[in-house]
C-alpha positions as CSV (number, residue, x, y, z in Angstrom):
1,X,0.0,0.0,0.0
2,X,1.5,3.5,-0.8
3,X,2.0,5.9,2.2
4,X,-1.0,8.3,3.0
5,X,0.3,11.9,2.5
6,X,-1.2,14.1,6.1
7,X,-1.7,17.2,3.6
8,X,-3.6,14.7,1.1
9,X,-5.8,13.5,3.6
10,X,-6.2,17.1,5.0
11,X,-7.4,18.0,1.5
12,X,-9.8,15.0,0.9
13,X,-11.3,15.9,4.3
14,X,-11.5,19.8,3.8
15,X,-13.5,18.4,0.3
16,X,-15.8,16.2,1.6
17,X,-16.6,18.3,4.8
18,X,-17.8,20.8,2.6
19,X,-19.5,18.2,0.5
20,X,-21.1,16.6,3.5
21,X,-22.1,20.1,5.6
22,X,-22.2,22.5,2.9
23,X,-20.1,24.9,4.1
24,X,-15.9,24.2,5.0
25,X,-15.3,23.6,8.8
26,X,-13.1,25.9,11.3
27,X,-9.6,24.3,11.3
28,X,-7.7,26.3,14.2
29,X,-7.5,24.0,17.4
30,X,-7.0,20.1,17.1
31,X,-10.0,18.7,17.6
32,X,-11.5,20.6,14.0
33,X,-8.3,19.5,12.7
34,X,-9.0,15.9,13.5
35,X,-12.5,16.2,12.8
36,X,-11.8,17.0,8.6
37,X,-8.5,14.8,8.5
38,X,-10.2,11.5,10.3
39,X,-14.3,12.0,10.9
40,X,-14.7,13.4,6.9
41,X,-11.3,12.2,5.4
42,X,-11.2,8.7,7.4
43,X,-15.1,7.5,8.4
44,X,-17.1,9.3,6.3
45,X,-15.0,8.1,2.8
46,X,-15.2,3.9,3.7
47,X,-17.5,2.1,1.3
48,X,-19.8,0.0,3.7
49,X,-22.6,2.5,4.5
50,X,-24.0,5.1,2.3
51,X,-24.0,8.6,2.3
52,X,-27.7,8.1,3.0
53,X,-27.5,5.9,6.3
54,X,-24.4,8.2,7.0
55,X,-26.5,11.2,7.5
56,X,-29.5,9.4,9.5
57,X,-26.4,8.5,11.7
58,X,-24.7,11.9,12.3
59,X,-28.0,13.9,12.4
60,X,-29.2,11.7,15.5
61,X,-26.0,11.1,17.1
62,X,-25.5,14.9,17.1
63,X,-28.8,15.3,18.6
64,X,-28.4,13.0,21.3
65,X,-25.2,14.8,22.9
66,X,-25.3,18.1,24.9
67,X,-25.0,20.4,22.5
68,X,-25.2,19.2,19.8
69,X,-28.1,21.1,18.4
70,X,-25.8,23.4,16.1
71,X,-23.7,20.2,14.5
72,X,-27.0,18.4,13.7
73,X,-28.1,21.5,12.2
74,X,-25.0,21.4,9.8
75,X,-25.5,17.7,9.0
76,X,-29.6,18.3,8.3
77,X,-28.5,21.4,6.0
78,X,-25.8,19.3,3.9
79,X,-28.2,16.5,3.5
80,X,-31.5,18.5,2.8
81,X,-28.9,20.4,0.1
82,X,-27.5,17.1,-1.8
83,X,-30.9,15.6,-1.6
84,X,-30.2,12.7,-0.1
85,X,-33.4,13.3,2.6
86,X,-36.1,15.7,2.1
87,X,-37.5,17.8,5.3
88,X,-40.6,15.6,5.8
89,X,-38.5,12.7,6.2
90,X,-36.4,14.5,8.7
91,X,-39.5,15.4,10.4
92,X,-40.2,11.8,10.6
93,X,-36.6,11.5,11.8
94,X,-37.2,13.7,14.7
95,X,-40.7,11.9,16.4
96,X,-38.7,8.2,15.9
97,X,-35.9,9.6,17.5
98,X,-38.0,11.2,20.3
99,X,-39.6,7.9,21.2
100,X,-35.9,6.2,21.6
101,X,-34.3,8.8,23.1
102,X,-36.6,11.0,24.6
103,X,-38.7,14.4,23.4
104,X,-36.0,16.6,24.4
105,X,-33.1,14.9,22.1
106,X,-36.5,14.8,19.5
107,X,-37.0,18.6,19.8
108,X,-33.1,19.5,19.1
109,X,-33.2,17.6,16.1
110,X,-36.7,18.6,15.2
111,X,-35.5,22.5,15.6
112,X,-32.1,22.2,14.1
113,X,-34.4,21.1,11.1
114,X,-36.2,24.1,11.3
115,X,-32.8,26.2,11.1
116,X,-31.5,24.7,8.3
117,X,-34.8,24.9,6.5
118,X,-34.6,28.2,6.7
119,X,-30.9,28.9,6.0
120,X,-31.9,27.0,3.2
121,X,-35.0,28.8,2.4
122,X,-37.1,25.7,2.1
123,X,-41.4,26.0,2.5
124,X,-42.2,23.5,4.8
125,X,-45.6,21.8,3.7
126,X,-48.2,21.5,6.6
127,X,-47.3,18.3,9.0
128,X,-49.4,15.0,8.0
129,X,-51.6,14.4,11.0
130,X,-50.6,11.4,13.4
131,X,-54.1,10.1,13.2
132,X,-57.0,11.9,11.1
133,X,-60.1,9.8,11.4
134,X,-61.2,7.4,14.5
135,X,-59.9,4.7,15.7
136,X,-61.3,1.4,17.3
137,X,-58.5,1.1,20.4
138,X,-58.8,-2.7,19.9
139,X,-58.2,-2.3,16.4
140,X,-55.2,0.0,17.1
141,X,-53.8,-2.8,19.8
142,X,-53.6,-6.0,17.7
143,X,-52.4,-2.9,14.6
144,X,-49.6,-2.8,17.1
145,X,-48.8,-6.2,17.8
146,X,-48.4,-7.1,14.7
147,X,-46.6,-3.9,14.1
148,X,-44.0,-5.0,16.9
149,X,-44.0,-8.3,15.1
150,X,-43.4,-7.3,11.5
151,X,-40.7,-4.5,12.4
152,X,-38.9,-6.6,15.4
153,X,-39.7,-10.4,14.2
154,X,-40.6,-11.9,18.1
155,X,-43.6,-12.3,19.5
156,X,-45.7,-8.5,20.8
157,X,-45.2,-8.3,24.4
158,X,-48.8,-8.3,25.9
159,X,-50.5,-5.4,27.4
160,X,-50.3,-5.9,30.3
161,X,-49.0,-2.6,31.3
162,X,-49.1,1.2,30.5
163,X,-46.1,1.3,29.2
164,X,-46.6,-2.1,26.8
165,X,-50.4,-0.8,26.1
166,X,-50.4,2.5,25.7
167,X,-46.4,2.9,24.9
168,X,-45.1,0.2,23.0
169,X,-47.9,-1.1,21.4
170,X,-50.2,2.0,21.2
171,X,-48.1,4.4,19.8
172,X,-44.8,3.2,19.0
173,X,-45.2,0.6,17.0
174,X,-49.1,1.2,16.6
175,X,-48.4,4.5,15.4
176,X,-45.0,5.9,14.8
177,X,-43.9,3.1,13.1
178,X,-46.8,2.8,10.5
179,X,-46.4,6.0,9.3
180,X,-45.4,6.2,5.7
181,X,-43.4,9.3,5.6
182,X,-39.8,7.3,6.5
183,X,-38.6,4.3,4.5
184,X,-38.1,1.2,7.3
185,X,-34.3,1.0,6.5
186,X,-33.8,4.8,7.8
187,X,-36.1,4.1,10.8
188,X,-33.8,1.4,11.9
189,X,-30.6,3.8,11.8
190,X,-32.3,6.1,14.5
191,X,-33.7,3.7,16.4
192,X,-30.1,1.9,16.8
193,X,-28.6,5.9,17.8
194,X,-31.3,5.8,20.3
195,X,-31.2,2.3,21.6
196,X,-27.3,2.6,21.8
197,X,-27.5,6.3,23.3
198,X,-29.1,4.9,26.5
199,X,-26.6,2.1,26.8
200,X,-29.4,-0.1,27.9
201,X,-28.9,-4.2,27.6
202,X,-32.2,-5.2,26.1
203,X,-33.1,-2.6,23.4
204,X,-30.1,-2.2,22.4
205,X,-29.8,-6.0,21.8
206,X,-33.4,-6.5,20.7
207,X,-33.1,-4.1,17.7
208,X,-29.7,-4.7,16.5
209,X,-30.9,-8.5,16.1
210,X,-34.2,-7.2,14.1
211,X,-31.8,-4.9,11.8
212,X,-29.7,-7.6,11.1
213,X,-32.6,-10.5,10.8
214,X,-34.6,-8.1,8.6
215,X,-32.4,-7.5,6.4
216,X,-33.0,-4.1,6.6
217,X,-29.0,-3.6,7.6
218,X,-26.4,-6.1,6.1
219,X,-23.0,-7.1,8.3
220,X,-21.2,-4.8,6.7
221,X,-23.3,-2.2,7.1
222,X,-24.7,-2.8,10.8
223,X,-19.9,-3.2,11.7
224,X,-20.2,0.3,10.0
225,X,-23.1,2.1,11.9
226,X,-20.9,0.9,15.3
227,X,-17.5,3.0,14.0
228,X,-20.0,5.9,12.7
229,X,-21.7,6.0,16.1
230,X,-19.0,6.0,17.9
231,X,-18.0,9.9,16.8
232,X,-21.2,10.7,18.3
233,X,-21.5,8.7,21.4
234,X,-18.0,7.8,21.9
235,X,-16.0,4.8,21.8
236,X,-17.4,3.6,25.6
237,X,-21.2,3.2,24.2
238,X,-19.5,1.9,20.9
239,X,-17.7,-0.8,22.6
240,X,-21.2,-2.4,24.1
241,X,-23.1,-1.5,20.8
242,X,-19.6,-3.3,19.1
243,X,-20.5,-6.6,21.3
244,X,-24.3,-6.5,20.8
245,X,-23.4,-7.0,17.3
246,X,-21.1,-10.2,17.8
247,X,-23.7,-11.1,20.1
248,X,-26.8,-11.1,17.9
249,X,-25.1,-11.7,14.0
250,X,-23.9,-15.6,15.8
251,X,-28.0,-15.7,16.7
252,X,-29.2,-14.6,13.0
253,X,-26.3,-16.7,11.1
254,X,-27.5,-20.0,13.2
255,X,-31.2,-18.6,12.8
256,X,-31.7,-19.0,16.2
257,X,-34.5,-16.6,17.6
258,X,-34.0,-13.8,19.8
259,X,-32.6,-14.6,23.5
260,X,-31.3,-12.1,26.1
């Protein structure tokens, strides 16, 4: 392999930031320095994950941190510019990510959207409603469950409490899940930000074995989201996102089912 030049990576990732963000980054301490010559010239360059996945990635992980209303807003605006999402599906983008990592994190990335609609002088169309007509609630449960079952491939916990009836069946995968303005695949991106984000056992388990089972995220690409998560997160939440993944690709290649 030839040797990698540090001014020829410095100007691959000076390209691609502004490529990615839309606008060159601030290069005076280390840490901007690092973040063009290894987050845009390193990461954001390797071939198992699209630009598309890339973005669902960064926008969430941005949101997730303290502060990091300003960088998702830079990720949102490069992404709404190159087309590769429109502003109803980061809309979308913001509810799912609310329901796996809370309202607040949902509202920075919901508002950052609103920035960089702006900056890009986008007209936002009015919001589709969450639910326009009415609704039989048993109708709406067993829509659910089979929701849960369809998007998670295990059985629907029953309701047997608030937060199974009127959480997890009732509106998160009885709602927010159904809705058509977000593609599946993209869905599963911020979910696994979320799920990884609280560094919790069983979700994070549960639906990296569902994105890998479903096919809606190959090996390659699910080894990827870990390394791409980590620039958000951090390498500590990566490392038990990292062993999730062992953990629950050796389940899906024996086609086992789903076991804590």
């Amino acid at each position: 392999m030839s040797p990698i030049e540090p001014a020829e990576r410095s100007r691959c990732g000076a390209e691609l930031q502004v490529q990615r963000l839309g606008a060159p980054g601030a290069t005076d301490t280390l840490l901007q320095q690092s973040w063009r010559d290894y987050i845009f010239a390193e990461i954001w360059q390797r071939p198992g994950l699209a630009t598309r996945a890339r973005y669902w990635i960064a926008m969430a992980g941005a949101a997730c941190e303290p502060g990091g209303g300003a960088l998702a807003e830079n990720y949102i605006r490069g992404a709404l510019a190159s087309g590769e999402v429109t502003l109803p599906e980061v809309r979308e983008a913001a509810l799912h990510l609310a329901v796996y990592a809370g309202f607040s994190r949902g509202t920075a990335l919901d508002e950052a959207a609103t920035r960089a609609a702006q900056a890009l002088g986008i007209e936002e169309a009015p919001a589709v409603p969450i639910r326009e007509v009415a609704w039989d609630p048993q109708v709406r449960l067993a829509e659910g469950a089979q929701s849960f079952e369809d998007a998670m491939l295990f059985p629907a916990p029953p309701p047997a409490t608030p937060y199974f009836e009127a959480g997890i069946l009732n509106f998160v995968f009885g709602e927010m899940w159904l809705r058509p303005g977000l593609d599946q695949r993209s869905r599963r991106w911020i979910t696994l930000v979320g799920v990884a984000d609280s560094s919790s056992r069983t979700p994070i388990r549960t639906h990296v074995y569902a994105a890998i089972k479903s096919g809606n995220a190959s090996m390659e690409e699910i080894q990827e989201f870990v390394l791409q998560y980590a620039v958000h997160g951090g390498w500590p939440k990566a490392s038990v996102l990292q062993g999730a993944v062992i953990d629950m690709a050796k389940l899906v290649a024996a086609n086992k089912p789903y076991e804590d």
